[in-house]
N, C-alpha and C positions, 0 to 999 in steps of 0.2 A: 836846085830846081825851084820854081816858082810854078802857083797857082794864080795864073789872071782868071778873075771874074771882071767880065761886062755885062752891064746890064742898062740898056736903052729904056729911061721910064714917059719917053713923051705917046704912047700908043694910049687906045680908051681903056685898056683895062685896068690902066692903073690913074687916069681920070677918074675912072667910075669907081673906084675901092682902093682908095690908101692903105689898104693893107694888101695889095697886089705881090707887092715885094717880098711881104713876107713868105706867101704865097711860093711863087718860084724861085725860095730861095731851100724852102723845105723840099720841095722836087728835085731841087738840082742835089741835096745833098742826097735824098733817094736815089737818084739818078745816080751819082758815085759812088753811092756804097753798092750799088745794083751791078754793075761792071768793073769795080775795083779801079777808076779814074783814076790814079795819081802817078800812073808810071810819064815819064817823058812824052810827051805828041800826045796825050789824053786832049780830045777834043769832045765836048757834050755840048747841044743847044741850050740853051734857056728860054723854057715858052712857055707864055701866059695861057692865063685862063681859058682864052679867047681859042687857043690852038695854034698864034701867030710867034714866031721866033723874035726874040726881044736880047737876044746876049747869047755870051758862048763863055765856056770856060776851055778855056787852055793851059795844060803842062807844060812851062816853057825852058830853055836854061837861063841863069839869073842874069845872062848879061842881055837879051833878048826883053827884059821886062819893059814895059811903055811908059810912058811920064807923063805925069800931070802938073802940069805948073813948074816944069824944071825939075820936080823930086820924084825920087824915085817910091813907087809904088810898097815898096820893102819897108 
């Protein structure tokens, strides 16, 4: 299994405070350890400051994982 995190940073909150990311990325691990995310289909948003959904993280299986630039994410 795999954990994708995405995280969309062109919105203002993370214009307006470069430490935005940091931000929701401490939430989002509140946010899993809060409902025990990491079984298979684990789906959780990712939302800024603002209240706006900016990424999701998903449990996926490993052959399902997304690519960037031809490599794999692993």
């Amino acid at each position: 299994m795999i954990a994708q995190i995405k995280v969309n940073l062109g919105n203002d909150a993370f214009k307006q405070n470069p430490l935005e990311l940091a931000h929701v990325l401490r939430n989002l691990a509140q946010d899993v350890e809060d409902i025990n995310g990491v079984n298979l289909g684990s789906f959780i948003a990712v939302i800024d400051i603002n209240g706006n959904s900016v990424g999701q993280l998903e449990v996926v299986e490993d052959e399902h994982v997304d690519t960037y630039n031809e490599e794999n994410l692993t």
